[in-house]
Residue frames as a rotation matrix with the C-alpha (Angstrom) as fourth column:
UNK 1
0.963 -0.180 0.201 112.13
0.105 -0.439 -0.893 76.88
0.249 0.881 -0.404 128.47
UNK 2
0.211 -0.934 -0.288 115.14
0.972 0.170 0.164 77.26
-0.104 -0.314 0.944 130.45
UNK 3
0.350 -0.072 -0.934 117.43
0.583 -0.763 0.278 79.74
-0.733 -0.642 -0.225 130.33
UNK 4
-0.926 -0.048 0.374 118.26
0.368 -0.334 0.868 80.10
0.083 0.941 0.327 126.27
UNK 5
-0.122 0.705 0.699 114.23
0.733 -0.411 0.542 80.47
0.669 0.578 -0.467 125.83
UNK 6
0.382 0.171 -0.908 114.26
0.877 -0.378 0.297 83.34
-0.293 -0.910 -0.294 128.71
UNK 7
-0.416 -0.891 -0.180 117.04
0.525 -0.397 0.753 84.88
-0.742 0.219 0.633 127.20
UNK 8
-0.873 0.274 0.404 115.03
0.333 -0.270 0.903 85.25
0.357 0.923 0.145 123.61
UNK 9
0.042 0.987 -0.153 111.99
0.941 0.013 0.339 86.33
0.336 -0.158 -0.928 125.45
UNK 10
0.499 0.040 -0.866 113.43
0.484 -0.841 0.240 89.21
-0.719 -0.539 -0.439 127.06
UNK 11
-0.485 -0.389 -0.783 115.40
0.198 -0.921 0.335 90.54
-0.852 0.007 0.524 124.14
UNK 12
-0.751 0.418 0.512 112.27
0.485 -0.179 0.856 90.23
0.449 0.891 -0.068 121.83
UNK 13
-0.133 0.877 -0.462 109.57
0.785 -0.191 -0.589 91.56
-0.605 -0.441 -0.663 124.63
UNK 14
-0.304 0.799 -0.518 109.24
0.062 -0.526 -0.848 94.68
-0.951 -0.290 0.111 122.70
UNK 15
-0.907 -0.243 -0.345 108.63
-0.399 0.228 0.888 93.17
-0.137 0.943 -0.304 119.35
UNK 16
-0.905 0.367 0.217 105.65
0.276 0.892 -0.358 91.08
-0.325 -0.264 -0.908 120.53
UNK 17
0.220 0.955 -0.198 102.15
0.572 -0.291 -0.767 91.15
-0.790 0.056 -0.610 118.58
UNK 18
-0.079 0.153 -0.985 103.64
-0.577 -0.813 -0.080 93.00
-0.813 0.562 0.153 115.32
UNK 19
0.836 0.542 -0.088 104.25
-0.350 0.404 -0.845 90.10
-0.422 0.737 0.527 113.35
UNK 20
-0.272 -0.940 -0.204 107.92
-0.960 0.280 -0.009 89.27
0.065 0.193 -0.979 113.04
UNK 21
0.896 -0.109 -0.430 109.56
-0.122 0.871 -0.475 86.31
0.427 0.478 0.768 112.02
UNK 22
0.380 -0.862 0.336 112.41
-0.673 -0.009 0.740 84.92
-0.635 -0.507 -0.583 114.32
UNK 23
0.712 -0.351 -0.608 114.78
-0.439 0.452 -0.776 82.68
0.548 0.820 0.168 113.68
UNK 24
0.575 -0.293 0.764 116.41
-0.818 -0.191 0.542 80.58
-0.013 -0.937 -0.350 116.11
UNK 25
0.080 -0.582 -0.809 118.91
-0.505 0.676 -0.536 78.12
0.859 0.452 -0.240 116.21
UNK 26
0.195 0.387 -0.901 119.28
0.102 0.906 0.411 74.82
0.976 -0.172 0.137 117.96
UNK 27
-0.809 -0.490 -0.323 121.15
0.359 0.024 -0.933 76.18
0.465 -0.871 0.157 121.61
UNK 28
-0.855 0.495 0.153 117.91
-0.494 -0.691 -0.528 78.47
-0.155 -0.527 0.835 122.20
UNK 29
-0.433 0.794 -0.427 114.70
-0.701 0.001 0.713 76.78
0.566 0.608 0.556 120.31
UNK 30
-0.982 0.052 0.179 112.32
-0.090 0.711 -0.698 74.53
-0.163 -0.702 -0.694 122.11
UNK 31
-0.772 0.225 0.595 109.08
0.317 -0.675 0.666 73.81
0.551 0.703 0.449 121.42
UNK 32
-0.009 0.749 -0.663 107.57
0.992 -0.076 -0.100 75.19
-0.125 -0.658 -0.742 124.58
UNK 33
-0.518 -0.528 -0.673 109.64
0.284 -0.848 0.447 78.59
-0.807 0.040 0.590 123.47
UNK 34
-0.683 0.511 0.521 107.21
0.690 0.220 0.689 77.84
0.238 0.831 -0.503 119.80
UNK 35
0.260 0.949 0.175 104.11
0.810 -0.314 0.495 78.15
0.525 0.013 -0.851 121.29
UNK 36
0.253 0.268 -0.930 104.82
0.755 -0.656 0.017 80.81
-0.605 -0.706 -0.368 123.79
UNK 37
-0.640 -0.279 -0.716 105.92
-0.053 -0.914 0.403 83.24
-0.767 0.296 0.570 120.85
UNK 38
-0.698 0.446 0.561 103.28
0.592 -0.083 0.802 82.15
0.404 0.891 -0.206 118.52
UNK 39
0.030 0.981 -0.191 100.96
0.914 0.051 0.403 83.17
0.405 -0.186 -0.895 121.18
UNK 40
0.232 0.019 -0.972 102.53
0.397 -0.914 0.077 86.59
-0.888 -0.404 -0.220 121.22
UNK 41
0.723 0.691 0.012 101.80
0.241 -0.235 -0.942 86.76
-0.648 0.683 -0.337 117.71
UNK 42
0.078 -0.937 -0.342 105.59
-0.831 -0.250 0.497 86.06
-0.551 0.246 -0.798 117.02
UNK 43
0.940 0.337 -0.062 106.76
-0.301 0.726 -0.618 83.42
-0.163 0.599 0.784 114.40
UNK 44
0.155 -0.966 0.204 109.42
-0.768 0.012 0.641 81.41
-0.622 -0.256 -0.740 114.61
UNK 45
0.954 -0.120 -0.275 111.21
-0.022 0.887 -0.462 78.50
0.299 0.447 0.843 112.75
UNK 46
0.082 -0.911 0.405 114.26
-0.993 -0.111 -0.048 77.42
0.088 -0.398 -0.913 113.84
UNK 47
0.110 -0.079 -0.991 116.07
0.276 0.960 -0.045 73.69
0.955 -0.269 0.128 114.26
UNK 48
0.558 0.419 0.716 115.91
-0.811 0.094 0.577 72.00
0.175 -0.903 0.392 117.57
UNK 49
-0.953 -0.218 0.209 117.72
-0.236 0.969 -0.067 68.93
-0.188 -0.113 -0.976 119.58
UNK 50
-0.070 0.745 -0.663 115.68
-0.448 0.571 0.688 66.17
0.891 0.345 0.293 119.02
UNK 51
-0.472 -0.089 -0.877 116.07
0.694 0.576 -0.432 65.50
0.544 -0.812 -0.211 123.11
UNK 52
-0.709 0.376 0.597 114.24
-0.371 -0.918 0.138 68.67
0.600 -0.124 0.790 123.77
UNK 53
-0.766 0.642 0.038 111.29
0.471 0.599 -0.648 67.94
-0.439 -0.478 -0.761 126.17
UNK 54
-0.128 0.935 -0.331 108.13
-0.155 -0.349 -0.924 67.75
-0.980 -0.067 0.189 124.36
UNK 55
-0.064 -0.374 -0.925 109.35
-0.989 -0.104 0.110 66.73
-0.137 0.921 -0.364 120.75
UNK 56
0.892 0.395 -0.218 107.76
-0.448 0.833 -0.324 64.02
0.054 0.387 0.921 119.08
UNK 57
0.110 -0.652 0.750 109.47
-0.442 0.644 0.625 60.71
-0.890 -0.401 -0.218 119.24
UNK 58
0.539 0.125 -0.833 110.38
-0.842 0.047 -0.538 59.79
-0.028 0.991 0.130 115.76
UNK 59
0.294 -0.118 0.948 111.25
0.058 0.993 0.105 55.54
-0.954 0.025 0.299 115.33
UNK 60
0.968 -0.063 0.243 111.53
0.227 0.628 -0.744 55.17
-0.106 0.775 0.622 111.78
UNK 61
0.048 -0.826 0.561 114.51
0.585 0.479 0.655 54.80
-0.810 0.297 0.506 110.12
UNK 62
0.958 0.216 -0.187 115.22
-0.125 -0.270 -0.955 57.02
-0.257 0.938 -0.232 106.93
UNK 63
0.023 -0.745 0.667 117.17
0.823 0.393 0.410 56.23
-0.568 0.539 0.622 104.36
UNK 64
-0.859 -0.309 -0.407 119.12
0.030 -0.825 0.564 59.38
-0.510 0.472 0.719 101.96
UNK 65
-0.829 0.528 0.183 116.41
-0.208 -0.596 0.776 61.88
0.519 0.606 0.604 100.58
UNK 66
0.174 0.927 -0.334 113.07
0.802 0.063 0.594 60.40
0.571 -0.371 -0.732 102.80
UNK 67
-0.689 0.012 0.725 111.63
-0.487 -0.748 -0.451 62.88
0.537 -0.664 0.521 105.18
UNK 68
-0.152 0.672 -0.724 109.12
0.830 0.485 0.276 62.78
0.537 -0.559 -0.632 108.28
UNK 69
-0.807 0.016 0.591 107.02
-0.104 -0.988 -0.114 65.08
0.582 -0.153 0.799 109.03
UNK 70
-0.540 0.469 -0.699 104.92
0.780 0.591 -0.206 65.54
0.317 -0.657 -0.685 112.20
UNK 71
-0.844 -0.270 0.464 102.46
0.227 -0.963 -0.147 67.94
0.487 -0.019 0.873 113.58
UNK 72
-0.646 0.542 -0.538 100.06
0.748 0.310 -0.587 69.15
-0.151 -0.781 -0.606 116.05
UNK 73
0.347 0.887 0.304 98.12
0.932 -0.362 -0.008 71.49
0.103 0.286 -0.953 114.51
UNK 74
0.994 0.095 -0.054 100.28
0.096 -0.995 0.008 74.73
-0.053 -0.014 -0.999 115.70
UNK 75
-0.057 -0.984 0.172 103.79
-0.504 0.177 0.846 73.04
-0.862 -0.038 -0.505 115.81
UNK 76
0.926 0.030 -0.377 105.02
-0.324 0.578 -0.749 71.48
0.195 0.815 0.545 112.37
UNK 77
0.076 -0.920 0.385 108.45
-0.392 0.328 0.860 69.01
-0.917 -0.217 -0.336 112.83
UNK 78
0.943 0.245 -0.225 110.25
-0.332 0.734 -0.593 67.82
0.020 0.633 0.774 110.27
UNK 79
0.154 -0.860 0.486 113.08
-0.501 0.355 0.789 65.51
-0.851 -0.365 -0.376 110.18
């Protein structure tokens, strides 16, 4: 997670398990930083580099208005 998702862990620790909704933007978000706040019953959504480690590899090509959308059952990407 580094040291952005550290950062957002420690100034949400007492928040964990009520149900919030974060919001995070691309310097902090990751999506090992995802799962470790879903599984403290936080929710997040936030954009992301696409060079992140662990972020689907996405090949196609879109052209104006297509999307692509990927997901692993607890993570949802779209691009």
């Amino acid at each position: 997670m580094g040291f952005g998702g550290a950062a957002v862990l420690t100034m949400l620790d007492e928040y964990f398990f009520s149900g919030h909704r974060v919001i995070i933007d691309n310097w902090f978000m990751s999506p090992t930083l995802a799962l470790n706040l879903l599984e403290k019953g936080t929710f997040v959504i936030g954009t992301v580099k696409k060079n992140r480690k662990r972020m689907p590899k996405f090949t196609t090509k879109l052209r104006k208005g297509q999307l692509e959308v990927c997901s692993n059952g607890r993570l949802l990407v779209e691009r």
